[in-house]
Backbone bond lengths (Angstrom), bond angles and torsions (degrees), N, CA, C in turn:
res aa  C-N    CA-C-N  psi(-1)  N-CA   C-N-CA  omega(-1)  CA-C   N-CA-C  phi
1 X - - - 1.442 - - 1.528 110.44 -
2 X 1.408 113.68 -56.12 1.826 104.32 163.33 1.377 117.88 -53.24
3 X 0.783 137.74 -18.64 1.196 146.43 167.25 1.573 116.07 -60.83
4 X 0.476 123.68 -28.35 1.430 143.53 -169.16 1.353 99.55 -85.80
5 X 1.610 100.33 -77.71 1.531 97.47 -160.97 1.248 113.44 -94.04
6 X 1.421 124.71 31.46 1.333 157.35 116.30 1.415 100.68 -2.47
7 X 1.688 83.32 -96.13 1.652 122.19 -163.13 1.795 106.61 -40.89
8 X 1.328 91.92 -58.96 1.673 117.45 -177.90 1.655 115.52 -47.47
9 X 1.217 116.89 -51.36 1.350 152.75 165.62 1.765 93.08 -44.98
10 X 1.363 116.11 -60.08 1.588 120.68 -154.11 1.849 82.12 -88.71
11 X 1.221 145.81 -63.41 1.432 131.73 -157.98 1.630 105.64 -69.39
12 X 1.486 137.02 -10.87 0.964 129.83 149.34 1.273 153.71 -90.81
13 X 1.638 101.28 6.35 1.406 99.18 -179.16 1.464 88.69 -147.25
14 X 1.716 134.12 38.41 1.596 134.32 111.17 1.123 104.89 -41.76
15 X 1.831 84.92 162.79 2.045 109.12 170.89 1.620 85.29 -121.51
16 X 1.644 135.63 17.62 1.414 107.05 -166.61 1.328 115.00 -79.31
17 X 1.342 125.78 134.77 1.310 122.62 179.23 1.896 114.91 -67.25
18 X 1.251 116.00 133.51 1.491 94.79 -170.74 1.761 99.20 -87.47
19 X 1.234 134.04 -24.71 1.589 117.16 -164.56 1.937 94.48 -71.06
20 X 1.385 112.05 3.82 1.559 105.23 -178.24 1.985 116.76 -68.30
21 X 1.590 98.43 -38.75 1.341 128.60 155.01 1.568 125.08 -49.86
22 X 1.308 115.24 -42.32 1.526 124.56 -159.32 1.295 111.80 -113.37
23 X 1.634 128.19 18.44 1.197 129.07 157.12 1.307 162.37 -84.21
24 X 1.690 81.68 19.17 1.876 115.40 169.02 1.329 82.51 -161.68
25 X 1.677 105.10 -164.32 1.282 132.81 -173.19 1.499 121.27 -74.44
26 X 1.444 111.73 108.98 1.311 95.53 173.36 1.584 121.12 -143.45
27 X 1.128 121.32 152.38 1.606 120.27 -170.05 1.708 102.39 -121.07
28 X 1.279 99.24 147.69 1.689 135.97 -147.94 1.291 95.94 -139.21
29 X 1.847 106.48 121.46 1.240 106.80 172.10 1.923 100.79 -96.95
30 X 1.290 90.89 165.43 1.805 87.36 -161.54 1.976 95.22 -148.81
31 X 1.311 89.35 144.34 1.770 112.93 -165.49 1.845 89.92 -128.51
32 X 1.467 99.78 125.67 1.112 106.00 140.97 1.954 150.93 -54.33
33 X 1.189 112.22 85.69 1.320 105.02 -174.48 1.675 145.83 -93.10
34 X 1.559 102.44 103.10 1.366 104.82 -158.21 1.081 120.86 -86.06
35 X 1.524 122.57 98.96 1.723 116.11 -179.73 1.435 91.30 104.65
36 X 1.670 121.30 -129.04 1.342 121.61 140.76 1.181 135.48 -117.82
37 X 1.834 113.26 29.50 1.454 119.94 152.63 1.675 112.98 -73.93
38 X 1.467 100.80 135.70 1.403 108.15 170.87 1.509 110.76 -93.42
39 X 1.157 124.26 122.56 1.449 131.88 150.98 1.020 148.82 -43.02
40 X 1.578 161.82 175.95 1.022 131.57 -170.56 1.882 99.01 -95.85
41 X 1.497 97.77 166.42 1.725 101.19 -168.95 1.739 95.62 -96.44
42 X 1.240 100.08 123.69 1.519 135.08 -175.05 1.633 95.43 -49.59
43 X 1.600 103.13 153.92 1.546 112.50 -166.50 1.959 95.17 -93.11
44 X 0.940 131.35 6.06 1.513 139.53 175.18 1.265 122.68 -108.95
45 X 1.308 135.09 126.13 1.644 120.10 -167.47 1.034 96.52 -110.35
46 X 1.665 113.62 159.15 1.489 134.14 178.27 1.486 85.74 -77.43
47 X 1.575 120.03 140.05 1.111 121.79 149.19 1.854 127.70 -125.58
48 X 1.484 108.22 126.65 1.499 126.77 -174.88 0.794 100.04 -92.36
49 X 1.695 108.79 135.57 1.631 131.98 131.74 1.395 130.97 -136.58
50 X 1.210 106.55 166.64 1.539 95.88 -173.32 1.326 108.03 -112.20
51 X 1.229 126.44 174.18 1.581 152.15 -167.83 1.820 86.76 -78.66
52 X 0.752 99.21 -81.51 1.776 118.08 -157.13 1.198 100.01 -105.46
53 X 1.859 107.58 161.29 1.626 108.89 163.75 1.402 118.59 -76.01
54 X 1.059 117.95 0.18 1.854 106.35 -176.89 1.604 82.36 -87.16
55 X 1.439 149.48 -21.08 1.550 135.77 -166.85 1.452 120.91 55.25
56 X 1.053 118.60 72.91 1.785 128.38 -172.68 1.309 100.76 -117.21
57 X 1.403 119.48 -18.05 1.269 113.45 -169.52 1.863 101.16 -175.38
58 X 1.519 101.40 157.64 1.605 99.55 -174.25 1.725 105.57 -179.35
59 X 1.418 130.27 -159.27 0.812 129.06 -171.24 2.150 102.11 -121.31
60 X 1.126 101.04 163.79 1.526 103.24 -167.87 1.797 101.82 -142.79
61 X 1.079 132.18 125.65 1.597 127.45 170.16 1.591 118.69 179.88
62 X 1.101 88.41 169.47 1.854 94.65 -170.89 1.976 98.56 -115.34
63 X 1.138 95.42 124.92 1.454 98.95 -164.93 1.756 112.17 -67.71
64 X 1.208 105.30 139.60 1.356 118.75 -175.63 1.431 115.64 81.81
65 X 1.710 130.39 -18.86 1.079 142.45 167.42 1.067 115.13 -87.85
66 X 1.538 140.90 -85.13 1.633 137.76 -144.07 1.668 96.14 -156.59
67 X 1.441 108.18 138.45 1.343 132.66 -169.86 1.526 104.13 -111.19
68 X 1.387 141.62 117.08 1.537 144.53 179.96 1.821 107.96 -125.75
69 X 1.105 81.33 173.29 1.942 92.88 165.93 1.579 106.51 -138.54
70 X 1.025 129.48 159.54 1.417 150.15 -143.15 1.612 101.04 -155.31
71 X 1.424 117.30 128.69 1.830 127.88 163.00 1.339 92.68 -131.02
72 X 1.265 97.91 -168.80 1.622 128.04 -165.16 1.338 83.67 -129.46
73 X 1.655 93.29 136.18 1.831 113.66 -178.03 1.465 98.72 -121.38
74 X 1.454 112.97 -40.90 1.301 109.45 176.92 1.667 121.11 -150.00
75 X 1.212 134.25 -136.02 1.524 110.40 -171.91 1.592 96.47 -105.72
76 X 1.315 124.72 6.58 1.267 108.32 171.61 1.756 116.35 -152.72
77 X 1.765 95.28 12.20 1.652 123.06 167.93 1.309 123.38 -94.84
78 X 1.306 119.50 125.51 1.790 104.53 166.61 1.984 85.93 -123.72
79 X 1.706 79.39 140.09 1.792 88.61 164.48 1.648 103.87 -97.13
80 X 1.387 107.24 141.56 1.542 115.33 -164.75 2.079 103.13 -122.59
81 X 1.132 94.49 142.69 1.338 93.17 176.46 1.408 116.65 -175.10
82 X 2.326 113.59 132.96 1.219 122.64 -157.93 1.833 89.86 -65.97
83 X 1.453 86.46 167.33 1.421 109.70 170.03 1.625 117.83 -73.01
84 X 1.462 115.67 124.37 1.231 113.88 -159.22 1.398 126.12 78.82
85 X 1.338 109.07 23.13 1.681 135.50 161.49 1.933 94.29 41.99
86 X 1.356 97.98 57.23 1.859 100.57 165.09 1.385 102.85 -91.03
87 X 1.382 118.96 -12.61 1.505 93.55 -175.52 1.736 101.29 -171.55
88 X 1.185 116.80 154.30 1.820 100.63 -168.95 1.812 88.29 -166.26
89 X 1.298 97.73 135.85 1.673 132.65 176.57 1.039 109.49 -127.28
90 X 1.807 103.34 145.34 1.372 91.33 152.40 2.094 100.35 -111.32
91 X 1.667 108.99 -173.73 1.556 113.60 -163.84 1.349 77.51 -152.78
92 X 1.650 90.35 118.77 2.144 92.87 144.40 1.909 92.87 -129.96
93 X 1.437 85.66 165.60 1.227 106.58 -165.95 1.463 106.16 -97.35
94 X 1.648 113.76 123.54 1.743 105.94 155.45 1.154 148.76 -12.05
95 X 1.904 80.77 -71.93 1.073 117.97 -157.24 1.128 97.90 -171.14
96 X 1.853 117.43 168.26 1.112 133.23 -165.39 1.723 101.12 -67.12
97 X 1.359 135.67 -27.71 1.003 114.09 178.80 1.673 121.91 -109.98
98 X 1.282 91.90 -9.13 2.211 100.95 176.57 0.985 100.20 -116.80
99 X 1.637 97.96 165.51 1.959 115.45 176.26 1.629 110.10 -145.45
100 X 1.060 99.64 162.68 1.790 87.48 174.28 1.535 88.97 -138.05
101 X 0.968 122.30 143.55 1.573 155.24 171.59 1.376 115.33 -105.15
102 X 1.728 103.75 122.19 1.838 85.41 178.10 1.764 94.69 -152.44
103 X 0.991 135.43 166.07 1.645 149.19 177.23 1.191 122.59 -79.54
104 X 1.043 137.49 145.84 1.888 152.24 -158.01 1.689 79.57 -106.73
105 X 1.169 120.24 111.05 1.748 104.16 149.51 1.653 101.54 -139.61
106 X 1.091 118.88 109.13 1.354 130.02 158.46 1.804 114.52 66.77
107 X 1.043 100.08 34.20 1.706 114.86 -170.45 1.466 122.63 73.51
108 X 1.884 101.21 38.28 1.409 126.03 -161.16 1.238 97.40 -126.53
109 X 1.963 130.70 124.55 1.708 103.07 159.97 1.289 104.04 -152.82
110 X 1.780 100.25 108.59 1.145 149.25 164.28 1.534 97.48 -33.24
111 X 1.164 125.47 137.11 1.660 127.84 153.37 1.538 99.86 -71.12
112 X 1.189 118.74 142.32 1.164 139.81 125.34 1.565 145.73 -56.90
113 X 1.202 105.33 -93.92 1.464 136.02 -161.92 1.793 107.83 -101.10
114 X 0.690 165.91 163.65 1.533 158.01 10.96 1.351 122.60 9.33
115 X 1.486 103.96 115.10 2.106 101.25 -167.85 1.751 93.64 -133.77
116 X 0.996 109.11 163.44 1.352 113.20 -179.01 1.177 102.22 -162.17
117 X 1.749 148.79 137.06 1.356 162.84 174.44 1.683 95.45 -46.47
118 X 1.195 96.31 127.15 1.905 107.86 179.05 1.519 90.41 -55.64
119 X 1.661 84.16 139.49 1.492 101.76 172.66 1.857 116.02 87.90
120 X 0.977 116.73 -1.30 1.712 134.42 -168.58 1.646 95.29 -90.68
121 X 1.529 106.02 96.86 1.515 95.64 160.41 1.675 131.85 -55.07
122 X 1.263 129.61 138.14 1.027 142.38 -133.50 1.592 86.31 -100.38
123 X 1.774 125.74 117.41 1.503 112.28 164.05 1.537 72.82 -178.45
124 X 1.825 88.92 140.05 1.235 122.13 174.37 1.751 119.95 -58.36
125 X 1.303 103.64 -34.54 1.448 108.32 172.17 1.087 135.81 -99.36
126 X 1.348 112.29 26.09 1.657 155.54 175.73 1.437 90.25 -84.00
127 X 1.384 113.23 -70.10 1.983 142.76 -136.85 1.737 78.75 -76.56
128 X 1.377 117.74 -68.38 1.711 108.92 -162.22 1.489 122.31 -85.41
129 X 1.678 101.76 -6.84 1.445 93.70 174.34 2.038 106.73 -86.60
130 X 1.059 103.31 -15.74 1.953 97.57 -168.50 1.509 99.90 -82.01
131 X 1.188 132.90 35.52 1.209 124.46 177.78 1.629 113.54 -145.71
């Protein structure tokens, strides 16, 4: 449960800009998060890019699985969503190297996702001290 509102705690009271992240190619390892246990981070990475160099917008997917697009909602949010609207998040970022992802439901928002830059050892006091 601290854990949780950890995370929550840390994506709202950053200044990180997220298109700072999303201005070439980059892959994100990503954990399912249920409640506010995090799961283990999946052997497939999300991979980002953007359209343009300013990064307002771009494409988002896990190869061989699911194809999305990604904008900028705010200075450190992108709302993300598969092709053919199966499924849609929004992600703000920690910090320069984690994100948490979570769902709009009815003035409800569920965590999602836990993402971290491929290769980012995984520890909680990593996530709240870089910010």
């Amino acid at each position: 449960m601290l854990a949780g509102l950890i995370l929550i705690t840390s994506a709202l009271t950053t200044t990180v800009l997220a298109i700072d992240y999303l201005k070439e190619i980059s892959y994100w390892d990503v954990a399912e998060i249920n409640g506010v246990t995090v799961g283990e981070f999946g052997p497939l990475p999300w991979r980002f890019q953007s359209y343009d160099a300013n990064a307002n917008a771009g494409t988002v997917e896990v190869q061989n699985a699911w194809l999305g697009t990604w904008k900028e909602v705010g200075c450190k949010t992108i709302h993300c969503e598969i092709s053919g609207g199966y499924d849609s998040w929004d992600l703000t970022f920690i910090n320069p190297r984690y994100f948490i992802a979570y769902k709009t439901q009815g003035g409800h928002y569920p965590l999602y996702r836990l993402g971290k830059i491929r290769g980012e050892p995984y520890n909680l006091n990593t996530i709240v001290s870089s910010f």
